[in-house]
MARBAVEX-70748 format. One line per field, with one value per residue (C-alpha): residue number from 1; x, y, z. Coordinates in steps of 0.02 Angstrom, whole numbers, plus 50000, padded with zeros to 5 digits. Layout:
<pts>
nr <- NUM, ...
x <- X, ...
y <- Y, ...
z <- Z, ...
</pts>
This chain:
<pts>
nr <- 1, 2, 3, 4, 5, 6, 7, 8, 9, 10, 11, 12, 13, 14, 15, 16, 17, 18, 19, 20, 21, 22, 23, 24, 25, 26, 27, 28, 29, 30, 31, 32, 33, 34, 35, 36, 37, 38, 39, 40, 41, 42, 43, 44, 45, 46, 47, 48, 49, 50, 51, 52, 53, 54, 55, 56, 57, 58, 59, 60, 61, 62, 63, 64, 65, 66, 67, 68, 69, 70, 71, 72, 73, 74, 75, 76, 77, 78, 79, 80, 81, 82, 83, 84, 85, 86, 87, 88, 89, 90, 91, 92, 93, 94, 95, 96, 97, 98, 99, 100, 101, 102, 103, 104, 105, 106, 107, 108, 109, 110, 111, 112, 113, 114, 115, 116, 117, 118, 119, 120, 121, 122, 123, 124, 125, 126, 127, 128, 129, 130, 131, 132, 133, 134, 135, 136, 137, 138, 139, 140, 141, 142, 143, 144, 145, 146, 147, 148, 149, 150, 151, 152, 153, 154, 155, 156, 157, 158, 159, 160, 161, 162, 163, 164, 165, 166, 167, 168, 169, 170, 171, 172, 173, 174, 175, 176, 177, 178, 179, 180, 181, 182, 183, 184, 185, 186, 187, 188, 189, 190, 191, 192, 193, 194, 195, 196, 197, 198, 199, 200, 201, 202, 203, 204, 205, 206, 207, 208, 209, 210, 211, 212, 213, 214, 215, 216, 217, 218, 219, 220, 221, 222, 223, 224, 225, 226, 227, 228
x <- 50000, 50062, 50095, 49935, 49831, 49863, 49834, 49667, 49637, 49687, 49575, 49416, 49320, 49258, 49342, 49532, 49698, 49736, 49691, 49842, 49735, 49596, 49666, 49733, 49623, 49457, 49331, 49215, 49085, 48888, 48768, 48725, 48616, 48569, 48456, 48320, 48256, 48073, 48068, 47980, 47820, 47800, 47902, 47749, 47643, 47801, 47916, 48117, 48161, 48317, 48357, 48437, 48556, 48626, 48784, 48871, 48898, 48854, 48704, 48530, 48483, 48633, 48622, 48449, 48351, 48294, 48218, 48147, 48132, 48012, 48049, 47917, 47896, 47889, 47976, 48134, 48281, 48400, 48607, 48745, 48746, 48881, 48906, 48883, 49050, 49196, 49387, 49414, 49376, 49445, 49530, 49388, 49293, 49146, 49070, 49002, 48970, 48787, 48680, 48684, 48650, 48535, 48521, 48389, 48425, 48253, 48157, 48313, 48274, 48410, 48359, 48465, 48434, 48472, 48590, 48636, 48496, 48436, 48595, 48449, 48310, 48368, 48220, 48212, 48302, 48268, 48256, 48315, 48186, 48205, 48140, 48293, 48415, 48339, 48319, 48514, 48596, 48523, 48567, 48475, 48492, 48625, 48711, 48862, 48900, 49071, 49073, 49244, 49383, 49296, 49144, 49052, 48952, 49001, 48857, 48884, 48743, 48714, 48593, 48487, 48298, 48260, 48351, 48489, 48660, 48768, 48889, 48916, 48954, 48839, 48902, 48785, 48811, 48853, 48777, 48620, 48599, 48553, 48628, 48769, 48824, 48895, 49073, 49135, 49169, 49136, 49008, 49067, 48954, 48913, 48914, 48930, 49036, 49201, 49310, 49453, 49636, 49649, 49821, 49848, 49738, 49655, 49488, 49422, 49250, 49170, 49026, 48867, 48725, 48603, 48457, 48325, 48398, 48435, 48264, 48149, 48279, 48384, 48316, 48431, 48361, 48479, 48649, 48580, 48568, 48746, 48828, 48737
y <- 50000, 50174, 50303, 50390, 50230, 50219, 50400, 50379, 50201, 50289, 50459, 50358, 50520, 50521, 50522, 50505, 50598, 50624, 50595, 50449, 50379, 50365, 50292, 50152, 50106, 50168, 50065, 50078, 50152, 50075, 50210, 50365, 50493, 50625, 50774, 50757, 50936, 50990, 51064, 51247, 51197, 51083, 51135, 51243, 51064, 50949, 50932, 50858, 50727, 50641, 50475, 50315, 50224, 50042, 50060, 49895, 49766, 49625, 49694, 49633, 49812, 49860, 50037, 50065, 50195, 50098, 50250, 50399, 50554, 50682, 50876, 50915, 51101, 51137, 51264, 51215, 51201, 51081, 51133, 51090, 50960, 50904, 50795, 50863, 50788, 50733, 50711, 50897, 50828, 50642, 50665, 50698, 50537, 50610, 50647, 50578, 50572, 50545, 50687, 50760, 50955, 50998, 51202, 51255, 51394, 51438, 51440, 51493, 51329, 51230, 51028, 50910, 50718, 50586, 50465, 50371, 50273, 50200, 50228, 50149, 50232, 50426, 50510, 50700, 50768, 50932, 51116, 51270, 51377, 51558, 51660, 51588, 51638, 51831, 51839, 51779, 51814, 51921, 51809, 51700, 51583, 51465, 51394, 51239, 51147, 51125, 51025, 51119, 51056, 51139, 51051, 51178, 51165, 51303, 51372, 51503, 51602, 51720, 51875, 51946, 51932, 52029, 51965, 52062, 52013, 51985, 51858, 51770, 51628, 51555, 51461, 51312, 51214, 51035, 50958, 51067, 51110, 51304, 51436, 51513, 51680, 51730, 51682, 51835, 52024, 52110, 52044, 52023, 52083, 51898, 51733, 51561, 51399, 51392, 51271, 51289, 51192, 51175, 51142, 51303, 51413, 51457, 51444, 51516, 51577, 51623, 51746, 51715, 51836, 51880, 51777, 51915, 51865, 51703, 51655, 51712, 51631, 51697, 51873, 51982, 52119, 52095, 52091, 52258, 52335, 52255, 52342, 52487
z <- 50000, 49937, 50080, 49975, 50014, 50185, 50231, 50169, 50241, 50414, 50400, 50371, 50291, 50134, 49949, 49954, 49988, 49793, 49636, 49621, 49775, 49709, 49543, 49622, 49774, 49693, 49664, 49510, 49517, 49522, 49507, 49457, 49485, 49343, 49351, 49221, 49176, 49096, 48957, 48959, 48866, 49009, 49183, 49234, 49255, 49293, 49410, 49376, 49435, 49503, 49406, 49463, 49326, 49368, 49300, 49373, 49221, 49359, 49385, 49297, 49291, 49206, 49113, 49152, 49271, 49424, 49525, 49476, 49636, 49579, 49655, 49744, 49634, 49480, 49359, 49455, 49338, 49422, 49388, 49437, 49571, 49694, 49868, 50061, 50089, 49970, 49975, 50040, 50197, 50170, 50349, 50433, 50515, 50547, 50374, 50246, 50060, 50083, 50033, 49858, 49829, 49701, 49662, 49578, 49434, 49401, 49547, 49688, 49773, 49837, 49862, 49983, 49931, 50046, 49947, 50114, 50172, 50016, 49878, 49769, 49797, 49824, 49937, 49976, 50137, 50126, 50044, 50053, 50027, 49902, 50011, 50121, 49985, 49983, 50163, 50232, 50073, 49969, 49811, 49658, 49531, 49634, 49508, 49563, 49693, 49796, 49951, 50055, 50167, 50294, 50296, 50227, 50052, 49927, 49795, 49661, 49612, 49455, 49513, 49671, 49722, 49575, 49434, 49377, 49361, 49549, 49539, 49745, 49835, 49972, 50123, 50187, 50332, 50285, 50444, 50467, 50261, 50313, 50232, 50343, 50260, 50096, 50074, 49963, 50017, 49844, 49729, 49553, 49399, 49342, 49413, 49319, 49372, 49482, 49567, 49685, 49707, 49917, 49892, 49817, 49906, 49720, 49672, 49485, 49454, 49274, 49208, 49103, 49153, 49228, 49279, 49175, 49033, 49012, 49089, 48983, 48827, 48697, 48620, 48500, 48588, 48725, 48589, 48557, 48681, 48775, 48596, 48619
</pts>
């Protein structure tokens, strides 16, 4: 066993102490869980849903969905998911990958799915409501999903309450799943997808737009008037 292997043998947290760990010790993977989004014509009567792929060749289920958890709102928009708990906090004992984090683009919702108890059958933990997101944080459209050395859950979001373009990161507790604070000092113009290196103290963000816009779908209206 590499000195990798037995770092993360003796941490007993989740995910691994590098990538070359994981690589060597990992084992394959046997589900997967995708967002399924509604279309517009029909997101205003259906909700997503959560799907559940068998993706072990053993299996008799093998490449096919064997759960389906519908959101319990509509007009959602599910993004850019990500884990409670991952290999930022490998040395940590007392978490666990076990709870996926579902933001909600559309509707400022932010869905916690219990992964843990049934890895199967996915059921619905619970939500962070928008009114949440305007109230502690004054932020929207919550875009990705970072689980953080720390323990803490990372979200990037794209506009305020009302719309317009304000780029921000929101802090969530990883134990409790309520929204702690917003991590940045300044708020940037645009927000869009980021990740960060731990080892290097780095994290990079992008821009898109704002929420108002890309909402309501492309219009050349909007070219226009950015030119103008």
């Amino acid at each position: 066993m590499s000195d990798c292997e037995e770092e993360s043998a003796c941490c007993g947290g989740p995910g691994y102490a590098s990538p070359l760990s994981a690589m060597r010790s990992g084992a394959r993977e046997t589900l997967v869980y995708i967002p399924c989004i509604i279309p517009p014509s029909r997101r205003n009567v259906e909700p997503d849903y959560l799907v559940t792929v068998d993706v072990d060749p053993k299996s008799p289920t093998y490449c096919k969905v064997i759960h389906r958890l519908h959101m319990p709102n509509v007009a959602d928009e599910l993004h850019h998911s990500g884990w409670n708990a991952c290999s930022s906090c490998h040395d940590d004992p007392s978490r666990s990958r076990n709870r996926l984090i579902l933001p909600s683009v559309n509707s400022n919702r932010i869905y916690v799915v219990d992964t843990g108890t049934d890895q199967r059958k996915p059921q619905l933990d619970t939500s962070i409501e928008p009114w949440e997101m305007t109230e502690k944080c004054g932020m929207s459209a919550p875009h990705t999903t970072h689980c953080l050395g720390s323990g803490d859950i990372m979200i990037s979001c794209m506009g305020d309450p009302k719309g317009d373009a304000k780029g921000g990161f929101v802090l969530i507790d990883g134990k409790s799943f309520t929204i702690k604070k917003k991590w940045e000092r300044e708020s940037i113009e645009f927000g869009y997808d980021f990740w960060y290196q731990p080892y290097h103290n780095v994290m990079i963000s992008t821009e898109w737009g704002s929420p108002k816009a890309f909402r309501s779908g492309f219009n050349p209206d909007h070219v226009k008037q950015a030119i103008s």
